[in-house]
N, C-alpha and C positions, 0 to 999 in steps of 0.2 A: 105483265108487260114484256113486250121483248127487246125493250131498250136496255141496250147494253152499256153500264156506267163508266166514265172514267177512273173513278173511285168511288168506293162506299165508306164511309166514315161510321164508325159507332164510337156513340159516346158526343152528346151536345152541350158540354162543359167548354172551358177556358179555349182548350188546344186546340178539343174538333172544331169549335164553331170560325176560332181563328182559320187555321188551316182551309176550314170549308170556304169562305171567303173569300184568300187569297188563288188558290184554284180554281173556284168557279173565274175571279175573275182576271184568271189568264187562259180562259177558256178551256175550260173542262169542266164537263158533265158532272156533277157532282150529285149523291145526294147523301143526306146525314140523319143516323135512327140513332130513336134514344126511348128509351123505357120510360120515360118520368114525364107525369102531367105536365109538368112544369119545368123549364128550361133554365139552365143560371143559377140553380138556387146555391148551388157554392159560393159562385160570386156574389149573391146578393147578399147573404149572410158574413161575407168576409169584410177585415177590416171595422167592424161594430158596422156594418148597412153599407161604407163609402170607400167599399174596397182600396186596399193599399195596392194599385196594379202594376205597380213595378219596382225601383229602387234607382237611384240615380247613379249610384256606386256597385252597382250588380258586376263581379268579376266570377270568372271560374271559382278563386279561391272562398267564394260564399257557397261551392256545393257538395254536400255529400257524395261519393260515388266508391265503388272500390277501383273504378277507372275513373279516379280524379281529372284526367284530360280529354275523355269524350266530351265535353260539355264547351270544349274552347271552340271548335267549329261553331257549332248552331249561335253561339251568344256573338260570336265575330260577326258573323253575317247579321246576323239581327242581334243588336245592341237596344239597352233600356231606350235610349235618345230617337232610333225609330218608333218605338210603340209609343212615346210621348208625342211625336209630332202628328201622330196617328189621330191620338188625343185631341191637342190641340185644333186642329184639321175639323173636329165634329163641336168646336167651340165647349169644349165641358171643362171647365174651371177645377183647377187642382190645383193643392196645398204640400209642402213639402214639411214631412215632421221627422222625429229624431232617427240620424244617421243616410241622411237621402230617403229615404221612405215617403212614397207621394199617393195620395187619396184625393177623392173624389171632396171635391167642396158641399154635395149637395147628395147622393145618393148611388152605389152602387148600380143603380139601375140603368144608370147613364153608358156604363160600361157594357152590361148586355143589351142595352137598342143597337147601340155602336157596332157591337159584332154580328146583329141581325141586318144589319143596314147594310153591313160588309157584303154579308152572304146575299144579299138580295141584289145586289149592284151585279154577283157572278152569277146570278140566276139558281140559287144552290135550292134545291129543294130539301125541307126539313118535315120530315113525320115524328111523329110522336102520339103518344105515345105507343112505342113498336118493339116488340121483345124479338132480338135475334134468337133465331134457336139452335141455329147451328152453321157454321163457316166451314164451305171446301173448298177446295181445288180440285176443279175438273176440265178439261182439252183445254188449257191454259187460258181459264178464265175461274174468277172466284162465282164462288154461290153463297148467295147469303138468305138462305131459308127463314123466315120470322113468320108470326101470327097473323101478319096480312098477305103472304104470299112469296113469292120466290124473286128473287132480283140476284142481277148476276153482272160482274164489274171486273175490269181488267185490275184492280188495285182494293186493296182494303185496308183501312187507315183504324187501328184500334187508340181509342182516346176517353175511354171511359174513368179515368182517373183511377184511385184509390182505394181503401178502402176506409177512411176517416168519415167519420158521421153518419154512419147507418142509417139514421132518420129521415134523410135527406136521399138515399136510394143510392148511396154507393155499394158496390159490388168491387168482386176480384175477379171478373168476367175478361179483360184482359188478361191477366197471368193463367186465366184458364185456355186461354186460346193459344200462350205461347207455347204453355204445356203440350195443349196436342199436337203441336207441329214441334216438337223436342225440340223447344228453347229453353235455356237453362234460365230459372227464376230466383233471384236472391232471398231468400224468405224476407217477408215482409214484417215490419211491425208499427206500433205508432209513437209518429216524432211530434216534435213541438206539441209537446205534452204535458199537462202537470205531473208531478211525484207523488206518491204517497207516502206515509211514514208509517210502521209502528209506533208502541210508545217506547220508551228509552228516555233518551236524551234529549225527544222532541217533545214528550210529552209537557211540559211545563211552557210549552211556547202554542200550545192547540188554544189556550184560551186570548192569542192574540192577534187571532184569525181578522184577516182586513187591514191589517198593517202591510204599508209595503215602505221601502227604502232601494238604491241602490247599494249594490254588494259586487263584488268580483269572485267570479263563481270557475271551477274546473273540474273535468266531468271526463272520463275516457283517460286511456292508457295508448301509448305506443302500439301497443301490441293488437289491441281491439281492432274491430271491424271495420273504422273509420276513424281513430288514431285519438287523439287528447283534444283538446279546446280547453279556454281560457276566455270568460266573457265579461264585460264590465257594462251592467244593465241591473235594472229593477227588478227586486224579486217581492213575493207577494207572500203571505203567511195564511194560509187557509184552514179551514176545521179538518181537514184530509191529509193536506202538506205541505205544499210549497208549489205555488205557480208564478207567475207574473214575467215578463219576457226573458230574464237569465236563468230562470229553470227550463221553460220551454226551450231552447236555447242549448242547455246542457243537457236535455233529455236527448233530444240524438244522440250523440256521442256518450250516455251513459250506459252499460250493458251491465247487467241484474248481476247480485251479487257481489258489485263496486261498490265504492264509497263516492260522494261528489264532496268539494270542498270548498267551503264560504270563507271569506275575508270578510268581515261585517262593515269594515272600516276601508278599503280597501277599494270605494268605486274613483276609477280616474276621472277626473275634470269636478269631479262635486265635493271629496272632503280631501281631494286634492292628494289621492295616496296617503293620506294620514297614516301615521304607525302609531302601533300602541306606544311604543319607547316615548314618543313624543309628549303623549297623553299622561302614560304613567310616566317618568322624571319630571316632569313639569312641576317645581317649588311649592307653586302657588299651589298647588292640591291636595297637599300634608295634609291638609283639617278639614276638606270634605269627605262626604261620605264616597262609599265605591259606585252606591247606584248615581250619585249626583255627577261624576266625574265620565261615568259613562252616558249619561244625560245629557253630557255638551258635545258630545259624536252620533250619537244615534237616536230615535226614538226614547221619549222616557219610561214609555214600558218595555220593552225589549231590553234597555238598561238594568229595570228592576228585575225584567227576570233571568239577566242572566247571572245579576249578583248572587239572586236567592239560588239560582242551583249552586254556583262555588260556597256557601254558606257564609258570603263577604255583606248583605243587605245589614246596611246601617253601622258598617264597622267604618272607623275613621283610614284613610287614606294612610295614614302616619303607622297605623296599630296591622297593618298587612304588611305577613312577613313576605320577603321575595320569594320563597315558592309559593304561595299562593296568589303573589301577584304572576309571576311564571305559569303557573295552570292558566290564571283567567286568560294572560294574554294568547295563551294555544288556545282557548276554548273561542276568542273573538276572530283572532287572524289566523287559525285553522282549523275552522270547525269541519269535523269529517264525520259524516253520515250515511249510513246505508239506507237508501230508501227501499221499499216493502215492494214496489212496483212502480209503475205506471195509473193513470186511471182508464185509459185504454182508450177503443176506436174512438168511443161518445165523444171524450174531449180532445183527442190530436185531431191536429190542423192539418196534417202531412202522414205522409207514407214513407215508412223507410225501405230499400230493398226494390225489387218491380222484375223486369227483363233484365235480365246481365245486358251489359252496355256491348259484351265481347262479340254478343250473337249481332250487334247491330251495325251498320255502318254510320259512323259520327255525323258524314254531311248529306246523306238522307233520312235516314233514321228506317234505311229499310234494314231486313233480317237479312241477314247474309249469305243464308242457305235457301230464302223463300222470295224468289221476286215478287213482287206485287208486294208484301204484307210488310206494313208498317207499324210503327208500335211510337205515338209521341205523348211527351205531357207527363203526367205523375205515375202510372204505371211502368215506367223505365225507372231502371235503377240512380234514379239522379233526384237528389234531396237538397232543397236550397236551404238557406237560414230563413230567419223570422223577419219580415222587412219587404216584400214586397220581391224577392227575387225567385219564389216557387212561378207566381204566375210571370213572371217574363221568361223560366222556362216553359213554359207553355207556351208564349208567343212564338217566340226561339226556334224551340222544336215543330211547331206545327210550321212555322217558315218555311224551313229546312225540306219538311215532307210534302209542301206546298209545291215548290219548287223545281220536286226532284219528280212528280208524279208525272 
């Protein structure tokens, strides 16, 4: 073809198909390649099927970055409250669950018609599935070489996300592009992710895998890559280690080698900041046992086992001298563990790291050094929390590059 595009988009997830949308329809040429039989399959998978597609409370202060402030542009212009009225607009019924977090009432998929309906109103033409195999710059225009032929675009928009879920056809095919054109790339790793443990000190808690409770959890250091966190969320107890949304949560902010550290008792609004001092002084528990007295704060097996590691199981309340009630209560309200790892790409949700934010401009999301070439969505250095504000950086940023094209 000798039709010359206003941009080419790669990558028909979250951002590009956004993006491609609002482009086509402020008229431009658009078209969008993606490798994968199948389109969305992130979104569809997200959220248990009913994707959580935004968060009502989405602030900069919910994103990772090592430039904490790139992220206030794109989310100012585009705010969670557009891409709900977005929503609303295609009549799809959504539910708000804990902490502003909003899903779909009925199925994820409502969420990719919605952006194929976008794209179709701008005329965007979508191929699939089409492997790029090489991106240049030539007489100031791009070339985008793939397996069906040659197309060539005043703009090139990289939106291929992450690399979370291999199974599902993610790549690092963005950060290899940025690479060629010497963009500096954050190394990547995966976030909102379960832990792993050795055994140790967790080993007496692997047979209570399925248990979950609220906990208040702290994970990072001042000094780290993205600084300390403090979460008060559910954590999960698995045969592996610890998942459930306050570990996913503290897995960003955890870097190998640290310790994260649990309050057991400690989630706000459910046992109401309860302290041990309240639990232990309490009169009335001179004559029960220790696993019983921890029985009326937490799970009764998790109780049980963490009397039997202190070697307190079955001892009367009254017959526990104060240092041993002193160890229990560090072992409840500061438990510190080093986890073994991560369980990697298979189970994060997210990508930490992408394009340094530095090479980019905040309110287009173009490269600084490369006109035309844009980079939005999860392959930029911008990591949301767990809640539904990763994919409204995607709306955000493909806005943004929308806009600016």
């Amino acid at each position: 073809m000798n039709k010359i595009w206003d941009a080419i988009i790669i990558g028909g997830g979250a951002a590009g198909l956004f993006c491609a949308g609002i482009a086509g329809q402020r008229n431009k040429k658009i078209l969008v390649l993606d490798h994968a039989e199948v389109l969305g399959e992130k979104i569809r998978i997200s959220g248990g099927g009913r994707c959580n597609f935004t968060n009502l409370n989405t602030s900069p202060s919910h994103f990772l970055s090592l430039n904490p402030h790139f992220v206030k542009s794109a989310l100012a212009r585009y705010p969670s409250s557009a891409f709900i009225k977005l929503v609303q607009s295609y009549r799809i019924a959504y539910h708000e669950k804990h902490q502003g977090q909003l899903f779909c009432d009925e199925s994820a998929k409502q969420i990719i018609d919605m952006l194929f309906s976008e794209c179709a109103k701008g005329n965007v033409l979508i191929r699939h599935p089409v492997i790029a195999e090489s991106i240049s710059h030539e007489s100031e225009q791009w070339v985008v070489k793939t397996n069906n032929g040659i197309e060539r675009s005043r703009s090139v928009v990289m939106a291929t996300g992450g690399l979370p879920v291999p199974a599902i056809g993610a790549t690092a095919y963005s950060l290899d592009i940025a690479k060629q054109f010497q963009l500096n790339v954050i190394d990547p790793r995966p976030a909102l992710v379960p832990l792993s443990f050795t055994s140790g000190e967790f080993e007496n808690l692997v047979e209570l895998a399925g248990l979950s409770l609220p906990i208040r959890i702290a994970a990072g250091s001042k000094g780290s890559r993205y600084g300390a966190c403090h979460f008060h969320e559910d954590l999960l107890l698995t045969h592996k280690g610890l998942s459930g949304p306050a570990v996913l949560q503290a897995s960003s902010y955890w870097v190998e080698g640290e310790t994260i550290q649990i309050d057991w008792l400690g989630a706000a609004g459910v046992n109401g900041d309860l302290s041990c001092d309240e639990v232990f002084n309490d009169e009335e528990n001179r004559l029960k046992s220790t696993e019983s007295i921890l029985a009326s704060v937490m799970p009764q097996r998790l109780a049980k086992a963490f009397a039997e590691q202190k070697n307190l199981l079955g001892r009367k309340w009254a017959e526990v001298s104060k240092k041993d009630r002193q160890v229990l209560k560090e072992l409840i309200s500061h438990w510190s563990v080093k986890p073994a790892g991560t369980l990697g790409w298979k189970k994060a949700e997210v990508m930490l790291g992408g394009v340094d934010t530095k090479e980019l401009d905040g309110q287009t999301m173009m490269a600084r050094n490369h006109s035309g070439l844009y980079f939005i969505g999860e392959c930029v250095d911008v990591t949301g929390h767990l809640g539904g504000h990763n994919f409204q950086w995607a709306w955000a940023s493909g806005f943004a590059c929308a806009h600016a094209l």
